[in-house]
C-alpha positions as CSV (number, residue, x, y, z in Angstrom):
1,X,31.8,102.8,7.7
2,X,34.5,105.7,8.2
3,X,37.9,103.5,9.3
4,X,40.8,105.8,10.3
5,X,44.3,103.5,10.7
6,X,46.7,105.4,12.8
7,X,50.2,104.3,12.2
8,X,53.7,104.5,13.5
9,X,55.5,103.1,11.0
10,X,58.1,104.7,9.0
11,X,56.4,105.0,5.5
12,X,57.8,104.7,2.9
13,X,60.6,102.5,3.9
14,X,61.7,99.1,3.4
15,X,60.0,97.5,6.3
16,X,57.5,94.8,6.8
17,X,55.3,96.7,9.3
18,X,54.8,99.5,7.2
19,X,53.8,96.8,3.8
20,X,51.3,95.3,6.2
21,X,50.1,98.7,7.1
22,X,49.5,99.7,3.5
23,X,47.6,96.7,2.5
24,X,45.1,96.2,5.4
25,X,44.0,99.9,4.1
26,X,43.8,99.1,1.2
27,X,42.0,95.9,2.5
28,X,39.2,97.6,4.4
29,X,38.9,100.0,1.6
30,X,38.4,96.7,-0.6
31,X,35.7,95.7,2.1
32,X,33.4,99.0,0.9
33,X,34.7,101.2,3.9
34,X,35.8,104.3,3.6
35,X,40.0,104.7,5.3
36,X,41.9,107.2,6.2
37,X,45.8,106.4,7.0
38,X,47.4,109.1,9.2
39,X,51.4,108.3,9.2
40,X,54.3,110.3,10.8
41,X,56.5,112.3,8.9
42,X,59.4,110.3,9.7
43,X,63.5,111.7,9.2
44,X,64.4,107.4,8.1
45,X,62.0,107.8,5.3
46,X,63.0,106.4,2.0
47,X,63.9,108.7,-0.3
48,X,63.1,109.6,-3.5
49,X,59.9,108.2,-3.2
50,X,56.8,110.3,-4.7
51,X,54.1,107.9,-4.8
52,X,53.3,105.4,-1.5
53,X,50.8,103.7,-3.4
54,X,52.8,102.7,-6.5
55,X,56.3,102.3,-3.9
56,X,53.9,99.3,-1.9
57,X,52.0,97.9,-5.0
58,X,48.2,99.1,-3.7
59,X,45.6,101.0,-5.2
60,X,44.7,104.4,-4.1
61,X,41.7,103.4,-2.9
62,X,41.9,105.1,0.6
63,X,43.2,108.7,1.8
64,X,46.5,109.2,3.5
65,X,47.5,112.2,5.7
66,X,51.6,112.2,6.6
67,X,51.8,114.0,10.6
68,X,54.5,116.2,12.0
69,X,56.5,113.8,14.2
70,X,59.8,114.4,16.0
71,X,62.5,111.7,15.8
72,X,62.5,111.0,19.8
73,X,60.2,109.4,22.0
74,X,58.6,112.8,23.0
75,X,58.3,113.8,19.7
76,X,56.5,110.5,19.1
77,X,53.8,110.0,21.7
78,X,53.5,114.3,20.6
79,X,52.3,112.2,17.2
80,X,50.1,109.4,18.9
81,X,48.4,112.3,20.9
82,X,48.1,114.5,17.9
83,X,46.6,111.3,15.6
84,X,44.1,110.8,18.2
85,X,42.6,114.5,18.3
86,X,42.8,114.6,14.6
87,X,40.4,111.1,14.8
88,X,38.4,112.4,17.2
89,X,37.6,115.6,15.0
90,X,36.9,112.6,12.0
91,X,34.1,111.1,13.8
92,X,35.1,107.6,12.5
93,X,33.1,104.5,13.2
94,X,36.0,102.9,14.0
95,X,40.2,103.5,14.6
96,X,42.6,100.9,13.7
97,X,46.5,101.0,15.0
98,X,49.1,98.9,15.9
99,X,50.0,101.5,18.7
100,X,48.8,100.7,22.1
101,X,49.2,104.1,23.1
102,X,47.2,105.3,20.1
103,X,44.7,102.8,21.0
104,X,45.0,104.1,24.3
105,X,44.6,107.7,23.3
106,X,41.4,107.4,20.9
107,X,39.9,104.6,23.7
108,X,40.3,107.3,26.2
109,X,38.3,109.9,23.6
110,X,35.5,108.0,23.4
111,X,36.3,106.5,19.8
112,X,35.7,103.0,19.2
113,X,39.2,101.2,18.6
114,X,41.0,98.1,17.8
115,X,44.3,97.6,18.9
116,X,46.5,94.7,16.9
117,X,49.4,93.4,18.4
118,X,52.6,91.5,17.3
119,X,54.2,91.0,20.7
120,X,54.0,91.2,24.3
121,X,53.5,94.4,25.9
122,X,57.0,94.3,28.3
123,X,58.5,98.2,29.3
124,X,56.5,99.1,33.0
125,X,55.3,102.4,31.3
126,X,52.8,100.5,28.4
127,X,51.8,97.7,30.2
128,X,50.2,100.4,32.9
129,X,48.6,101.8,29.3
130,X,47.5,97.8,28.5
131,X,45.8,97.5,31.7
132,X,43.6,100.7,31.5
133,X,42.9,100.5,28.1
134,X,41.7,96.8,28.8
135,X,38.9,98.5,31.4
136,X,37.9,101.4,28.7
137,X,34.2,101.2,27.2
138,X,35.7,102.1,23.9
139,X,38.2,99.7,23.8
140,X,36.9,96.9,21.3
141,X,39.7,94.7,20.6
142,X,42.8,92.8,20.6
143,X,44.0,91.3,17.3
144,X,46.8,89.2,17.6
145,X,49.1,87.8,15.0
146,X,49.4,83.9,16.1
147,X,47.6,81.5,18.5
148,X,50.7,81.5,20.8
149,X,51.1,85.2,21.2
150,X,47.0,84.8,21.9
151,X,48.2,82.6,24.6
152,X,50.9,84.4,26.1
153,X,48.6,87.9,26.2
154,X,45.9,85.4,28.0
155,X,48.2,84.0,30.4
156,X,50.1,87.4,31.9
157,X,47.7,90.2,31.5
158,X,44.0,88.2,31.8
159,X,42.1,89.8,28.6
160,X,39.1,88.4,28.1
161,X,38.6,85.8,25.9
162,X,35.8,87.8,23.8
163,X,37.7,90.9,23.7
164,X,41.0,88.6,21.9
165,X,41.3,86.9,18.7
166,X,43.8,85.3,16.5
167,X,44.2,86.5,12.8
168,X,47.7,85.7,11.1
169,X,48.9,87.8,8.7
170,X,47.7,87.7,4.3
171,X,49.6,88.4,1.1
172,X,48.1,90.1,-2.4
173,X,46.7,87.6,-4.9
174,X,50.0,88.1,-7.0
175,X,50.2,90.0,-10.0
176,X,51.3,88.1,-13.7
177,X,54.5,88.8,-14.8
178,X,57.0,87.2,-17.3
179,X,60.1,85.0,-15.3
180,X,63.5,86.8,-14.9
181,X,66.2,85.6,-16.3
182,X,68.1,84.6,-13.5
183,X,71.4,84.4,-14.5
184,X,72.5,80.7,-15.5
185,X,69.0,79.8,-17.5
186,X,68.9,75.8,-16.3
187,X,70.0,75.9,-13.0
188,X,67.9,74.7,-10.2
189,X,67.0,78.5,-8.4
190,X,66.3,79.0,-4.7
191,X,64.9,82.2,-3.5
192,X,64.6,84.5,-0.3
193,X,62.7,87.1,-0.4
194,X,63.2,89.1,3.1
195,X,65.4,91.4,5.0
196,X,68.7,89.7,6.5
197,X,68.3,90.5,10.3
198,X,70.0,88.4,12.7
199,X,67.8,84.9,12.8
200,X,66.2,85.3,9.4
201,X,68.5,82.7,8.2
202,X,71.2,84.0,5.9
203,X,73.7,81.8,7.9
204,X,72.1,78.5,6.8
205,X,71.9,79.6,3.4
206,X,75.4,80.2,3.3
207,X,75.8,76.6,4.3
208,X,73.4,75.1,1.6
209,X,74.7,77.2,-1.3
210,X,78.5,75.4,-0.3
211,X,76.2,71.6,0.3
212,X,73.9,72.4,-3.1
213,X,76.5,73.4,-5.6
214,X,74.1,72.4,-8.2
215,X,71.3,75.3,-7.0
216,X,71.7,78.9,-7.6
217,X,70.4,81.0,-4.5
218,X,68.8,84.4,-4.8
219,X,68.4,86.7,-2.0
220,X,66.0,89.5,-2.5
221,X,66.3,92.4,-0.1
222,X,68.4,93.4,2.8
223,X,69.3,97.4,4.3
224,X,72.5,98.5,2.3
225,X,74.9,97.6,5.7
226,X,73.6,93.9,5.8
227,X,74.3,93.9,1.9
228,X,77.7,95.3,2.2
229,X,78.6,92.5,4.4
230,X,77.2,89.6,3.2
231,X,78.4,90.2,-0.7
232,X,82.0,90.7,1.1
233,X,81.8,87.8,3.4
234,X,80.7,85.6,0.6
235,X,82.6,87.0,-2.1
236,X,84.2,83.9,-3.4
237,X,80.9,81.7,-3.8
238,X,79.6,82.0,-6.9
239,X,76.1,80.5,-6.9
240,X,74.8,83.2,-4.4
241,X,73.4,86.1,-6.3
242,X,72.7,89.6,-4.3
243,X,69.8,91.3,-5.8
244,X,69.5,93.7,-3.0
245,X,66.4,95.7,-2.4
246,X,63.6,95.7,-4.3
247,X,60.5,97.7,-3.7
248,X,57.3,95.9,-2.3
249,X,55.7,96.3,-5.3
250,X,58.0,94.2,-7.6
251,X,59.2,91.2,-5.4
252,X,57.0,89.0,-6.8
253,X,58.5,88.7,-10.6
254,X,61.8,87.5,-8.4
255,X,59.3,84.6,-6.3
256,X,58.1,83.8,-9.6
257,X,61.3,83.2,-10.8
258,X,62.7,80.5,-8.5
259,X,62.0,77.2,-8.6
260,X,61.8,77.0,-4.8
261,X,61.5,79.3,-1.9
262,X,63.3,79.2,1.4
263,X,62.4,80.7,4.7
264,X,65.2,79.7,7.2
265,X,63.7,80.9,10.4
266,X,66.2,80.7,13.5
267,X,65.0,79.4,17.2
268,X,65.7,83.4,17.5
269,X,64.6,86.2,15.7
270,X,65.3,89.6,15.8
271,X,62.8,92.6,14.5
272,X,63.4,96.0,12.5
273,X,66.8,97.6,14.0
274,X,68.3,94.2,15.4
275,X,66.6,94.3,18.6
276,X,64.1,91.7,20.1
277,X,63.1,88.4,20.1
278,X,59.4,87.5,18.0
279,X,60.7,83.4,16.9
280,X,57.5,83.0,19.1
281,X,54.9,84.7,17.9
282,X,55.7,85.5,14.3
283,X,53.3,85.4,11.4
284,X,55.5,86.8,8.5
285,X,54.1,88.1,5.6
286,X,57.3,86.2,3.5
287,X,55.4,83.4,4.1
288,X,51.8,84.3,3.1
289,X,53.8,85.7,-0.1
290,X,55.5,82.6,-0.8
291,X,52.1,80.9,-0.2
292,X,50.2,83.2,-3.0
293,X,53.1,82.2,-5.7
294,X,52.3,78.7,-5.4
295,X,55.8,77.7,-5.7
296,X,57.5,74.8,-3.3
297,X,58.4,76.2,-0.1
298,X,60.9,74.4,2.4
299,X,60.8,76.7,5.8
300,X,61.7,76.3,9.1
301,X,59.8,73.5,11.6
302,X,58.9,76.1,13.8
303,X,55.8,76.1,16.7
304,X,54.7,79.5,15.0
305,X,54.8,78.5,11.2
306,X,53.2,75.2,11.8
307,X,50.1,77.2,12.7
308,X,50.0,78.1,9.1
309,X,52.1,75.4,7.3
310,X,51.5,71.6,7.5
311,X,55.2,69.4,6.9
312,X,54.6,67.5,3.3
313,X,51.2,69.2,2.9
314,X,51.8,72.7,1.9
315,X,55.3,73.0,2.3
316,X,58.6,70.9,3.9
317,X,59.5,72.1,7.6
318,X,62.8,71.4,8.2
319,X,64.4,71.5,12.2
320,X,66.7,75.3,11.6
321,X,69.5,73.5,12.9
322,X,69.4,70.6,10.7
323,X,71.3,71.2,7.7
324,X,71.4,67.7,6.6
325,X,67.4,67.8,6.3
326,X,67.7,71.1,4.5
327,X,69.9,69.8,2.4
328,X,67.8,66.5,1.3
329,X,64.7,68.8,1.4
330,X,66.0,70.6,-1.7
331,X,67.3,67.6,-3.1
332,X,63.8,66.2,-2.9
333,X,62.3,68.8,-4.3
334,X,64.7,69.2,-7.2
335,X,63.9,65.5,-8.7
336,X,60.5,65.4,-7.5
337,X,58.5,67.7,-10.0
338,X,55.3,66.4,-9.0
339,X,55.8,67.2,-5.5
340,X,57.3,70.1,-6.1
341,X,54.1,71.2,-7.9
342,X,51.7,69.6,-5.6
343,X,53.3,71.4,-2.5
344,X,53.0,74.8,-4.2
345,X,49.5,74.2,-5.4
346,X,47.7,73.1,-2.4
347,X,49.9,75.7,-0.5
348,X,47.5,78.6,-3.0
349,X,44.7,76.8,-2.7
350,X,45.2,77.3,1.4
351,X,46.3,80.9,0.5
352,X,43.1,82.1,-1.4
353,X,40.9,80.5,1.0
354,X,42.1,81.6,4.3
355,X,45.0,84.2,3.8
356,X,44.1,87.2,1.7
357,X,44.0,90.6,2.8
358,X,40.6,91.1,2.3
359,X,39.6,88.1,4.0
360,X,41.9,89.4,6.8
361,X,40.1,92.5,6.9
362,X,36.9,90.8,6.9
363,X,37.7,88.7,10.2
364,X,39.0,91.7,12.0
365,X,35.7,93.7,11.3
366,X,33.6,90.5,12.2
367,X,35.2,90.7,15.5
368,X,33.5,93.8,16.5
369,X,29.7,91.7,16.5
């Protein structure tokens, strides 16, 4: 069937919302549907980028339109509005977004549509949007990201419990590539892969790098102003190495690298632009990623994660304000090669039976019977 996905994220640019964007088209695309992606021409774009499909690592296997967009909110719902018409004049089977007002919009047009949200709707304005779109005929579904944001949209705005599912988030089955040389060849190598937003962690890596002088630890990503600071603030520790961003496409060479992978998670964390609170109702694609290398993970003992992660089983969950488990996590995992293998292969074997994008896909379309 014809799929249109109708976006708001800024594409290309270096942010998680727009990387899950690209591959759930490519994902219904690998599901034998036809997609068409319809994007805004953003001003925040990443430069010097000529190809989309090579910058996120997916096949150009659907069709992408980029739509005039001013930078304001005006200029904005002028998009959504403008995305919706352009659907309408499609005749899809079927529009995708992960804008309620888009949802809204095609809903309203008589266009079958999905709606997949990653937090609670809170400003006045789109919750009276939520509650009409709720009542539409053409309204098919909420998709939500985790069991407790499934909760929290049951408990204050009453959806119906067949028009709501779960479906966390996927990763790629990963590419081969050759190991980096990461610097000092027989050290023990920690990676993050991830931007370094308030509550992602970089804090409690500082503290491990001084507690583990025997590990190297390699950040991957982080916007050019987080970069700046960190690299001066740590300036005189010498086993934290800065790789700064790397596009989407070729992270994985650095998760391959690393003997083990960290995701620090704080009680609070903030989104794209600093703002916000989602420690809740995450479902991070770091972690499907890290889940798809098959490498040890060590991540935070959060609510949210544990609906994906099992402590000892497919990774070590570690309290985010407990540095001294942190600590002998990695120490474990350093002398323990069998469980360091044992965590990272049953943590692939979950991966490539429940967490791909295509299986994602699949779910979300089986949610429309």
């Amino acid at each position: 069937m014809k799929i249109i996905y109708i976006s708001n994220s800024i594409i290309p640019s270096r942010t998680a919302n727009s990387i899950q964007v690209m591959k759930m088209c490519q994902a219904f695309a690998d599901n034998g549907h036809e997609v068409l992606l319809f994007y805004p021409n953003h001003i925040m774009s990443e430069s010097g980028i000529t190809n989309i499909y090579e910058y996120y690592g997916v096949r150009e296997c659907f069709q992408s339109l980029k739509l005039p967009c001013i930078k304001n909110k005006i200029g904005l719902y002028f998009y959504e509005i403008l995305a919706a018409i352009l659907s309408k004049k499609q005749a899809p089977k079927l529009v995708y977004t992960r804008s309620l007002r888009s949802c809204f919009f095609c809903s309203f047009m008589q266009l079958n549509s999905i709606f997949e949200a990653h937090k609670l709707i809170l400003k006045k304005i789109n919750l009276s949007f939520l509650v009409t779109l709720i009542n539409l005929k053409h309204f098919k579904h909420l998709i939500v990201i985790s069991d407790a944001l499934k909760q929290d949209f049951q408990n204050q705005y009453n959806i119906p419990r067949h028009k709501i599912t779960t479906i966390h988030d996927a990763a790629d089955e990963p590419r081969q590539y050759e190991k980096l040389e990461l610097d000092q060849p027989n050290r023990f190598k920690v990676g993050y892969v991830g931007h370094l937003y308030p509550g992602k962690g970089m804090e409690l890596i500082v503290e491990l790098s001084i507690r583990c002088s025997w590990a190297d630890f390699h950040i991957v990503g982080g916007s050019k102003s987080d970069l700046d600071y960190w690299t001066v603030k740590l300036k005189d520790l010498k086993n934290i190495y800065f790789h700064g961003f790397i596009p989407p496409a070729e992270t994985e060479k650095y998760r391959q690298s690393c003997d083990v992978l960290i995701a620090p998670y704080q009680r609070r964390v903030s989104v794209y632009g600093g703002g916000g609170d989602v420690a809740r109702w995450m479902s991070p694609l770091k972690i499907f990623e890290y889940m798809a290398s098959g490498k040890a993970i060590i991540a935070s003992d959060l609510p949210v994660l544990r609906e994906v992660l099992t402590h000892e089983v497919t990774a070590i969950l570690s309290a985010p304000e407990d540095i001294d488990a942190w600590v002998n996590g990695l120490i474990n995992l350093r002398d323990n090669a069998k469980l360091r293998n044992s965590l990272g292969k049953i943590a692939r074997q979950e991966f490539k039976k429940k967490y791909t994008w295509k299986a994602r896909a699949e779910k979300i379309l089986q949610s429309l019977i």
